[in-house]
N, CA, C and O of each residue as an XYZ file, in Angstrom:
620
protein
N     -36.928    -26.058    -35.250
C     -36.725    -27.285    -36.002
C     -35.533    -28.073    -35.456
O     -35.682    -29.277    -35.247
N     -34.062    -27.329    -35.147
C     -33.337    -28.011    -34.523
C     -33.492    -28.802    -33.115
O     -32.808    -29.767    -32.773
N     -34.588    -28.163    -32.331
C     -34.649    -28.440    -31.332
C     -35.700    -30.226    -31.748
O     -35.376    -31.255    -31.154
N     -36.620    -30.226    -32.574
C     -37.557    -31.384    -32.565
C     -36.418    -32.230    -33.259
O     -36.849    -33.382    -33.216
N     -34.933    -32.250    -34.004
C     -34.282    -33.222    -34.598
C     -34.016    -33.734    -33.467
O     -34.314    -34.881    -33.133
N     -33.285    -32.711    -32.624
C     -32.303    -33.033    -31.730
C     -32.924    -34.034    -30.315
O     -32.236    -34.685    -29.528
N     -34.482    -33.879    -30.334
C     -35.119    -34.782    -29.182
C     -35.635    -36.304    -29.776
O     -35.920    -37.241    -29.030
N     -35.712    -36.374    -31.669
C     -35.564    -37.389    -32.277
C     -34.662    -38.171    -32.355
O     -34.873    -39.383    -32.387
N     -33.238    -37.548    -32.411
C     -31.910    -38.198    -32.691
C     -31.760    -39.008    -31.377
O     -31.854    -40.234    -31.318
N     -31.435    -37.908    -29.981
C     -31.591    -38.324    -28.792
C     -32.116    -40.162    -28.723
O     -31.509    -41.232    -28.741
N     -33.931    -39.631    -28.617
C     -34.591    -40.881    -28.409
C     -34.336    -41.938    -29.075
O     -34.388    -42.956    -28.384
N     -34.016    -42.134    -30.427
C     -33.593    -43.114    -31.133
C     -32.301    -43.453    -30.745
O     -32.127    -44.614    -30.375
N     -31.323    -42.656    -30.753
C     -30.014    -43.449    -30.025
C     -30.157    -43.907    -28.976
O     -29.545    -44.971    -28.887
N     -30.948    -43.493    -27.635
C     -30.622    -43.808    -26.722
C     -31.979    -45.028    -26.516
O     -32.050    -45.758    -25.528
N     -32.747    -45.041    -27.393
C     -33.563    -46.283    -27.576
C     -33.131    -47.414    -27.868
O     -33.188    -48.481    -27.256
N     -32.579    -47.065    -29.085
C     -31.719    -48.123    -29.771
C     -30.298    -48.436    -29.004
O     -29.704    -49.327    -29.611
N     -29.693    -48.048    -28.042
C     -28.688    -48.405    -26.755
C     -29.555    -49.446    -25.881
O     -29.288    -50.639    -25.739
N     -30.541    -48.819    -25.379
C     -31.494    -49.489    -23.882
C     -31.691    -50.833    -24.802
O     -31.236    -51.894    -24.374
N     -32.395    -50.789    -26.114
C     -32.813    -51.785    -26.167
C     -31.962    -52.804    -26.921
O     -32.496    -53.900    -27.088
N     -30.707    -52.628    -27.414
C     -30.055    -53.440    -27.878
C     -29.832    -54.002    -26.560
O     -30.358    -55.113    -26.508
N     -29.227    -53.661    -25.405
C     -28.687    -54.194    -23.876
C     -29.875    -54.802    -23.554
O     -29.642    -55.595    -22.641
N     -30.772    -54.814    -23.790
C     -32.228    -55.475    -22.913
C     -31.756    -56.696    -23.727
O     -31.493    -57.717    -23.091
N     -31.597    -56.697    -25.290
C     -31.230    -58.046    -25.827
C     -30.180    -58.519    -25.592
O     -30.189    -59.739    -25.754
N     -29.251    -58.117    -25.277
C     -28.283    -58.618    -25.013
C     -28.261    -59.587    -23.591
O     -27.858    -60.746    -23.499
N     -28.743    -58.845    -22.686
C     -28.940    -59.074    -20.983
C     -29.987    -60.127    -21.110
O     -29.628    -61.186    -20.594
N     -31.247    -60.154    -21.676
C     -32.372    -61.229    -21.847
C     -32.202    -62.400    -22.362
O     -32.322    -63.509    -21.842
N     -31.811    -61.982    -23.804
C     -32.100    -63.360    -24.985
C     -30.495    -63.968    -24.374
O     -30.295    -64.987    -25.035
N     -29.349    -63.767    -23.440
C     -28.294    -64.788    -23.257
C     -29.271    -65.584    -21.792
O     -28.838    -66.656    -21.369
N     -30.150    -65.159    -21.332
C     -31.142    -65.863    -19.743
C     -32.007    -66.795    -20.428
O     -32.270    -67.822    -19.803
N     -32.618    -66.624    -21.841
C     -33.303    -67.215    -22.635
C     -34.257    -66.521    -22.842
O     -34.994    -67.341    -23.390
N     -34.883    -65.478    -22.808
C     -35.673    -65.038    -23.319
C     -35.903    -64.337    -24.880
O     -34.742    -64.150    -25.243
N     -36.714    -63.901    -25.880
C     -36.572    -64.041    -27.105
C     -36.335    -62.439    -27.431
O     -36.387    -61.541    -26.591
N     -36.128    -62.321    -28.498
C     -36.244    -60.586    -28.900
C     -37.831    -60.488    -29.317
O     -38.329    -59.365    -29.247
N     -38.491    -61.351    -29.656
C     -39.978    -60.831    -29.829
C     -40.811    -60.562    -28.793
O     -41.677    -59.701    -28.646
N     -40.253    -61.783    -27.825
C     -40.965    -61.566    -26.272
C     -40.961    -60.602    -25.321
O     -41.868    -60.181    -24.603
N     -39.109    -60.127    -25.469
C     -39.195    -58.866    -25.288
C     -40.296    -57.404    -25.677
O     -40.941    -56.580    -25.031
N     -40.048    -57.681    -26.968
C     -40.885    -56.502    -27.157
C     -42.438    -57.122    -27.480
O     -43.113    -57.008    -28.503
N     -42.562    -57.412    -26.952
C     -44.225    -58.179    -26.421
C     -44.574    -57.648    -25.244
O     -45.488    -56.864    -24.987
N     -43.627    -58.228    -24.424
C     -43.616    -57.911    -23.113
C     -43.764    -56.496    -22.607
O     -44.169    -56.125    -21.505
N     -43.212    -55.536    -23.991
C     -43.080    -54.465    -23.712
C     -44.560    -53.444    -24.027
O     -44.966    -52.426    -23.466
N     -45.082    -54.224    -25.139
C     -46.372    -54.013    -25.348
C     -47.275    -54.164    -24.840
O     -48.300    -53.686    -25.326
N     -47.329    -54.955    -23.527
C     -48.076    -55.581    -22.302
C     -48.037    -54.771    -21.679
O     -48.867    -54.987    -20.796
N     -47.342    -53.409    -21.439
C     -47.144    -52.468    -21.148
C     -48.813    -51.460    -21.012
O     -49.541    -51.127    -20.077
N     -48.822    -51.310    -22.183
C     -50.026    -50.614    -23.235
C     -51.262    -51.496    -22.788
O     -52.099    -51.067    -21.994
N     -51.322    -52.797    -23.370
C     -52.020    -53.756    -23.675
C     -52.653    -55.041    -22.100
O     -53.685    -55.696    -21.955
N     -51.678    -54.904    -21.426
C     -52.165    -56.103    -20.414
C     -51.162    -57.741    -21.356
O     -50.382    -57.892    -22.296
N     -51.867    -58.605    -20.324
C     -51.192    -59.775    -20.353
C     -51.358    -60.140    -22.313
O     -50.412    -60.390    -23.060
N     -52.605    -60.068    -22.644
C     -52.794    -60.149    -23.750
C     -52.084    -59.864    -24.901
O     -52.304    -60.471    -25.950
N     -51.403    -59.155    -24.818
C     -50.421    -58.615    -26.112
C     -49.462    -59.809    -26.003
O     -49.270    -60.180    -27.161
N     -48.770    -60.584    -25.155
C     -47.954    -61.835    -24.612
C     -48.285    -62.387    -25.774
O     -47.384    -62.341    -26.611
N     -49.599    -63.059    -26.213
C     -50.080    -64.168    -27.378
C     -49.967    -63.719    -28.810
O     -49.810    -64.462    -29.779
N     -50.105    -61.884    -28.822
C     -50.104    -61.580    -30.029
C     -49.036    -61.910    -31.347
O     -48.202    -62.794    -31.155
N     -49.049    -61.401    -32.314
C     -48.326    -61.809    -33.647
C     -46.878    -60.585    -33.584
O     -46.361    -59.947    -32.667
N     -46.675    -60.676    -34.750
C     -45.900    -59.124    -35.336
C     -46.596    -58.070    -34.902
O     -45.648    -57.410    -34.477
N     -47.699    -57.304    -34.653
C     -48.393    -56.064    -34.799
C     -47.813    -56.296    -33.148
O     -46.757    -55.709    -32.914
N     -48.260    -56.889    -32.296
C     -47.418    -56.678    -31.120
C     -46.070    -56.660    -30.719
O     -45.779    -56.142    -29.641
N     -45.226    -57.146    -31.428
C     -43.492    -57.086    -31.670
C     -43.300    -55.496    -31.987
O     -42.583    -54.781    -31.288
N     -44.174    -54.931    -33.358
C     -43.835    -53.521    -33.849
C     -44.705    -52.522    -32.659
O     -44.270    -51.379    -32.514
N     -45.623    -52.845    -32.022
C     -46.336    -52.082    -30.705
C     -45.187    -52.067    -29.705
O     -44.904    -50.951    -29.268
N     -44.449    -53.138    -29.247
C     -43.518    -52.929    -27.982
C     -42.235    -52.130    -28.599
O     -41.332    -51.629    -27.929
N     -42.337    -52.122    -29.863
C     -40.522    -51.273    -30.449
C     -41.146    -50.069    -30.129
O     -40.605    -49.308    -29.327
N     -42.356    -49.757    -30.721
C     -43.089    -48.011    -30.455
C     -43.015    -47.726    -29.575
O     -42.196    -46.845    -29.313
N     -43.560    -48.108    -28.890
C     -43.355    -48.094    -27.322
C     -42.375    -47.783    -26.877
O     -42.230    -46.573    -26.705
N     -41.504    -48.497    -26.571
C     -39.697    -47.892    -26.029
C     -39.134    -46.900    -26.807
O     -38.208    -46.217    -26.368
N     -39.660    -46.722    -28.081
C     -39.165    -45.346    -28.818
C     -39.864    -44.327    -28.289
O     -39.170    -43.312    -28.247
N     -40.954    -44.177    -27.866
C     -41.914    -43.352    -27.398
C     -41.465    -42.797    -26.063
O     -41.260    -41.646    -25.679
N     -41.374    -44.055    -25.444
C     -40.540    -43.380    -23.987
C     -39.370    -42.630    -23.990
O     -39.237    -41.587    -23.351
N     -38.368    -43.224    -24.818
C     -37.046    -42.939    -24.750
C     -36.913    -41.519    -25.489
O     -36.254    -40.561    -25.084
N     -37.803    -41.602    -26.848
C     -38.076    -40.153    -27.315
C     -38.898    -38.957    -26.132
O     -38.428    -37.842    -25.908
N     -39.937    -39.390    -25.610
C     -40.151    -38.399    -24.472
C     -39.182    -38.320    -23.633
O     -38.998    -37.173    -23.228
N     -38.132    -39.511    -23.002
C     -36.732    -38.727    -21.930
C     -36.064    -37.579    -22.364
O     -35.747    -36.499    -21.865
N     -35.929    -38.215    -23.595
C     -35.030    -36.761    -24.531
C     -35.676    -35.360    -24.543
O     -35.078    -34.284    -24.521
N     -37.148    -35.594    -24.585
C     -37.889    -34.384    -24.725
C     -37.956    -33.511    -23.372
O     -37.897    -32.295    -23.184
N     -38.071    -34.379    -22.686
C     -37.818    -33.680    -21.043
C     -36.331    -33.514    -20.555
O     -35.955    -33.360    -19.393
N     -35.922    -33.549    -21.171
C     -34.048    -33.174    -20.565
C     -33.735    -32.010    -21.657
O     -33.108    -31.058    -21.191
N     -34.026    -31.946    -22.846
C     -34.285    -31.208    -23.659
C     -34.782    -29.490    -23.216
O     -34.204    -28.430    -23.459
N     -35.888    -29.721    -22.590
C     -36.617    -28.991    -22.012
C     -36.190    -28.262    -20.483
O     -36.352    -27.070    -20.224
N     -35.731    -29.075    -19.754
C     -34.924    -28.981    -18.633
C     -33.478    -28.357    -19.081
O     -32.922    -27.530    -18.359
N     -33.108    -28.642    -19.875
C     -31.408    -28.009    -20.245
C     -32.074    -26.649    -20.886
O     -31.347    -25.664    -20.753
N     -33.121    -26.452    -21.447
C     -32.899    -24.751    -21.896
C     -33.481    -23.787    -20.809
O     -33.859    -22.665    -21.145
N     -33.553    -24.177    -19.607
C     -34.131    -23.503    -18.681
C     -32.662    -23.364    -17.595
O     -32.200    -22.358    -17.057
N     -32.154    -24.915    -17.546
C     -31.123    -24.888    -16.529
C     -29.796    -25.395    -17.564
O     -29.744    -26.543    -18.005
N     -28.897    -24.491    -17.822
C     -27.758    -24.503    -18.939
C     -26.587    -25.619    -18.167
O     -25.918    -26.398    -18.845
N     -26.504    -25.552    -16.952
C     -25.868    -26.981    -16.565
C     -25.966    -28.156    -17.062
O     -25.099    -29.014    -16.898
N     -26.889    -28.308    -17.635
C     -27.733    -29.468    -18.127
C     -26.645    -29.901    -19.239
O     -26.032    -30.968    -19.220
N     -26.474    -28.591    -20.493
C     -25.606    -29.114    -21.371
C     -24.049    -28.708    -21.205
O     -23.169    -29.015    -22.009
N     -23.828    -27.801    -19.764
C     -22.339    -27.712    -20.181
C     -21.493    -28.768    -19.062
O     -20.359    -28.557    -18.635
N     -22.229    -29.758    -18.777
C     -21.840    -30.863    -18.152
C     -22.469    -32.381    -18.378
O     -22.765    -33.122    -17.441
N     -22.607    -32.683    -19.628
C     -23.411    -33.866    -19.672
C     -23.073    -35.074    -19.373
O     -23.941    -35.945    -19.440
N     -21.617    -35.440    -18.939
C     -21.301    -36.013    -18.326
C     -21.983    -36.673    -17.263
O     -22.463    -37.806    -17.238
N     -21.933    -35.370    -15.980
C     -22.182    -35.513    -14.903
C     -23.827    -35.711    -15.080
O     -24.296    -36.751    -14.618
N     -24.729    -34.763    -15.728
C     -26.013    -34.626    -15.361
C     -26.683    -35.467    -16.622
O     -27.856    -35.268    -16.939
N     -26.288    -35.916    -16.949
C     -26.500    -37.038    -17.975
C     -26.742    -38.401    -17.019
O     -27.800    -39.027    -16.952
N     -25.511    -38.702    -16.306
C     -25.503    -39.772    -15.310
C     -26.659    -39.755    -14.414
O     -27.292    -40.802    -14.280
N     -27.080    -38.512    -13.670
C     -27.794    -38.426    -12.587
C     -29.493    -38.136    -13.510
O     -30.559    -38.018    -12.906
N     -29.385    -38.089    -14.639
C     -30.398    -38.208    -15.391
C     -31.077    -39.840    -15.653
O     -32.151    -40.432    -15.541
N     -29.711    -40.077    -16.058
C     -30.172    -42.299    -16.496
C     -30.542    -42.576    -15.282
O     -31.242    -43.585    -15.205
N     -30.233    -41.826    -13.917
C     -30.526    -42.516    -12.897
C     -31.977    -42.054    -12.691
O     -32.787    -42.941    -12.420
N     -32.359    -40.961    -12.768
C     -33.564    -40.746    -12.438
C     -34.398    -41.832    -13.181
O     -35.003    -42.783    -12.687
N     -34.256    -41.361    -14.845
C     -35.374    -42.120    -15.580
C     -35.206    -43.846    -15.132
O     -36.310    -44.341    -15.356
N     -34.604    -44.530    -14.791
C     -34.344    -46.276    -14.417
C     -35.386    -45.697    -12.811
O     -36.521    -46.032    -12.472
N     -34.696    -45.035    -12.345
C     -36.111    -44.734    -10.824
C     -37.612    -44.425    -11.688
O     -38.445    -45.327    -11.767
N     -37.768    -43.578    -12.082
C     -39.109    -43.422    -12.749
C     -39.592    -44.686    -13.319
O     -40.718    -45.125    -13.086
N     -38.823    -45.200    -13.983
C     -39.275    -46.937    -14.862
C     -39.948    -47.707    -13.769
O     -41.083    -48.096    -13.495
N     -38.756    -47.755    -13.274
C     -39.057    -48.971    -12.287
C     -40.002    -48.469    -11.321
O     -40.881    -49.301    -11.094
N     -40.140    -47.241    -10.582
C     -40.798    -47.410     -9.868
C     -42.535    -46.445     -9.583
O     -43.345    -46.327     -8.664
N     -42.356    -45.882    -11.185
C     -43.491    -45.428    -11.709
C     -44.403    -46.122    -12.744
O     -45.518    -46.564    -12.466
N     -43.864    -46.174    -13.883
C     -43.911    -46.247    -14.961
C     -44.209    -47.830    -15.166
O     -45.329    -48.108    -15.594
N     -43.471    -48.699    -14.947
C     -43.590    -49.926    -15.127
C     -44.880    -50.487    -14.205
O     -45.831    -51.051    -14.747
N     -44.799    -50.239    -12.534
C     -45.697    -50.457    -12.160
C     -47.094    -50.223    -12.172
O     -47.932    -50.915    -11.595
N     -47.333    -49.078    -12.951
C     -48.780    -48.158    -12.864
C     -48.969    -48.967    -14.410
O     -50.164    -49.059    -14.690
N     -48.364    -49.363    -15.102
C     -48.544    -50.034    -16.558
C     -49.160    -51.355    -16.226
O     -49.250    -51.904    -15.128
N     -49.728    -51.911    -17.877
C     -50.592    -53.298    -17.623
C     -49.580    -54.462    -17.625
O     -49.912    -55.637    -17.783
N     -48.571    -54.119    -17.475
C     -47.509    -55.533    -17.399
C     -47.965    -56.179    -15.966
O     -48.196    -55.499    -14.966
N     -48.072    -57.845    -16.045
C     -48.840    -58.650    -15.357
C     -47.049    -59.511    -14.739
O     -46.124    -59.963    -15.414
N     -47.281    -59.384    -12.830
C     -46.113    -60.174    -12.998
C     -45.017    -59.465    -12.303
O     -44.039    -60.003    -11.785
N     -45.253    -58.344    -12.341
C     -43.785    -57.276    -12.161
C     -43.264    -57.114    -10.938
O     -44.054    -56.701    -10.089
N     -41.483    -57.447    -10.394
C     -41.670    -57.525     -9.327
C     -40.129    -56.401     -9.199
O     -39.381    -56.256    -10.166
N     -39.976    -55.957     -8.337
C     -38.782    -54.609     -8.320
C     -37.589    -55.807     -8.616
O     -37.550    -57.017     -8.397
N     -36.651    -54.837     -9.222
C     -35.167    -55.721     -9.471
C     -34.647    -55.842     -7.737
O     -34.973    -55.259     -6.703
N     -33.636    -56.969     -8.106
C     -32.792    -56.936     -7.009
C     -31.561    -57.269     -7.394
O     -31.129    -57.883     -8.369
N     -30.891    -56.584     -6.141
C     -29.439    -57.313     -6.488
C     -28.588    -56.575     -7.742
O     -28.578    -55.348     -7.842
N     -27.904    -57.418     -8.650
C     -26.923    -57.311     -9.932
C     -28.111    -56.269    -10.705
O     -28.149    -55.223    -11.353
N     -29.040    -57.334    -10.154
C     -30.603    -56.531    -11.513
C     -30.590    -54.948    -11.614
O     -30.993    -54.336    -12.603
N     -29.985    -54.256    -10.262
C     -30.590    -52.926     -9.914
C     -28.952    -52.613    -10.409
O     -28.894    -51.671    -11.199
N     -27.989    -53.068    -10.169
C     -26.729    -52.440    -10.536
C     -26.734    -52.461    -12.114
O     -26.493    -51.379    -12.650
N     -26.998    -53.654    -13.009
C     -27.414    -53.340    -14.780
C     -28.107    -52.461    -15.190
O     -27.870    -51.661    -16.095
N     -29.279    -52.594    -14.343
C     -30.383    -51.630    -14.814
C     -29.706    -49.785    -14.387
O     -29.624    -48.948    -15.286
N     -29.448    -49.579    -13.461
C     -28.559    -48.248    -13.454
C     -27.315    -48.209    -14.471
O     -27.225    -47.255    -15.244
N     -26.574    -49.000    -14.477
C     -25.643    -48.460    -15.328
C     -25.956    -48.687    -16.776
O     -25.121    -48.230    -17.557
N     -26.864    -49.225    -17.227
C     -27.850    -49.251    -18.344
C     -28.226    -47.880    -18.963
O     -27.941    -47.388    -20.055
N     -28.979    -47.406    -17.889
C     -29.809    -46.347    -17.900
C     -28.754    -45.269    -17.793
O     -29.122    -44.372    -18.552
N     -27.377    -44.861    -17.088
C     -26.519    -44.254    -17.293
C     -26.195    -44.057    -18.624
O     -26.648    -43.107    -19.262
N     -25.361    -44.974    -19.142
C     -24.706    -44.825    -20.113
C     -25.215    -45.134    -21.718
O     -24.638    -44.819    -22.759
N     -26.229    -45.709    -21.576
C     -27.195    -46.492    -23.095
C     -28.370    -45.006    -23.124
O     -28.609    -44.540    -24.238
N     -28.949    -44.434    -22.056
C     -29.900    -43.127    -21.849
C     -29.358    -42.089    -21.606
O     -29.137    -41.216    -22.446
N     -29.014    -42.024    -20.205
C     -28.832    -41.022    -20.025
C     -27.923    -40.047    -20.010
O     -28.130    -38.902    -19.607
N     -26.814    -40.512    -20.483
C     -25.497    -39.479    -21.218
C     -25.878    -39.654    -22.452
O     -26.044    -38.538    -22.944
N     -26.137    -40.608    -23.326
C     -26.896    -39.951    -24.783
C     -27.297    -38.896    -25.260
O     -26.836    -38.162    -26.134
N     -28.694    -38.825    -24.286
C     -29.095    -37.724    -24.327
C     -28.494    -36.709    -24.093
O     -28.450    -35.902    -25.022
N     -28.024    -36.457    -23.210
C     -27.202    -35.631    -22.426
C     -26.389    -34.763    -23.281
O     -26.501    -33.537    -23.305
N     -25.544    -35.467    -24.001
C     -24.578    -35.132    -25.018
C     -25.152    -34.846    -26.340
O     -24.453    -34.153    -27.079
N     -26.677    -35.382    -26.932
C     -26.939    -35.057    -28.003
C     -27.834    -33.814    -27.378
O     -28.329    -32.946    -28.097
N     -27.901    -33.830    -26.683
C     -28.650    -32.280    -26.083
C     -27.858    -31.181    -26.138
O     -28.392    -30.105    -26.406
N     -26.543    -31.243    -25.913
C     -25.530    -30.542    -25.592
C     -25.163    -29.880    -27.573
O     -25.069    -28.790    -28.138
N     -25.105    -30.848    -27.824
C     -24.981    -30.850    -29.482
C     -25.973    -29.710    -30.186
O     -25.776    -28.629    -30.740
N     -27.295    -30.625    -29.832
C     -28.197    -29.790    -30.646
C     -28.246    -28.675    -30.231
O     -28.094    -27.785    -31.067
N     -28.496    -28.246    -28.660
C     -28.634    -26.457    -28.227
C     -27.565    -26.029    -28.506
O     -27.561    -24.876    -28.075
N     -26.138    -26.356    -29.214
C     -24.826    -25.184    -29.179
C     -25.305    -24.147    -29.988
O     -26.210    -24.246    -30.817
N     -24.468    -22.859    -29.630
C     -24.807    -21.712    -29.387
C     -26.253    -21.039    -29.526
O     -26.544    -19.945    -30.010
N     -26.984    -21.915    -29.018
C     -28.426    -20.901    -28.739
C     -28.371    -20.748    -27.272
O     -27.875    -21.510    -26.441
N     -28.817    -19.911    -27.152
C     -29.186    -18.510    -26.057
C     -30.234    -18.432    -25.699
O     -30.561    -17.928    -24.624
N     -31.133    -19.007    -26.686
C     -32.636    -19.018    -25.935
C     -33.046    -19.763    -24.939
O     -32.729    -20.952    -24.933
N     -33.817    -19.227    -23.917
C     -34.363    -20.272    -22.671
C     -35.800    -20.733    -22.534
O     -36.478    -21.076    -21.565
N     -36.130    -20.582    -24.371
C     -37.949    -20.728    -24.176
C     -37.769    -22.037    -25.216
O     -38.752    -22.695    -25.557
């Protein structure tokens, strides 16, 4: 049971980090907080979700909770096998946000129905890493570290 809080807590903090900074970084370029998570639902959906109402605003929040709750679940999973994981989350926290911003960008986003998508460049790739550092992947890192203290188990 501790272990399913602790990959909930995770994903929601570190959801609710990524995606407050997506608003922050977007809606000051002009883009909207609904469009955002439209956009994000376009994901799922194709270009089409773009036109939709509310039910697509609350589809793109699921969505990034979904992901961000599965990062947690896989670092989660990875730290009770390899104990470095939590007695340095610092470090492997960092090299974690970095992976998952590589996986986004260059899995995940592209193999998805988002119409349009073109690799960051530039500043884009330096936000988006230190984004994914510090809003993901030390989050987790540290609420991982939290939830496994003193268990011993590696299953």
């Amino acid at each position: 049971m501790r272990r399913i809080q602790t990959v909930i807590l995770a994903g929601l903090v570190a959801g609710a980090l990524d995606i407050l900074a997506a608003f922050a970084s977007y809606v000051s370029q002009g883009a909207t907080v609904e469009g955002i998570l439209k956009y994000i639902a376009s994901g799922l959906l194709g270009a089409s979700a773009l036109q939709g109402g509310a039910a697509m605003v609350a589809l793109g929040l699921f969505c990034h909770f979904a992901l961000t709750t599965g990062m947690a679940t896989v670092y989660l999973v990875a730290a009770q096998r390899l104990r470095a994981l939590i007695a340095h989350p610092w470090l492997w926290g960092s090299v974690y946000g970095v992976l998952t911003w590589v996986a986004m960008v260059y899995v995940v986003v592209p193999l998805s129905g988002v119409t349009g998508w073109k690799l960051p460049e530039g500043w884009s790739i330096v936000s988006g890493l230190l984004s994914h550092i510090f809003y993901v992947g030390v989050p987790i890192a540290h609420i991982t570290q939290w939830g496994l203290r003193g268990s011993n188990s590696t299953h």
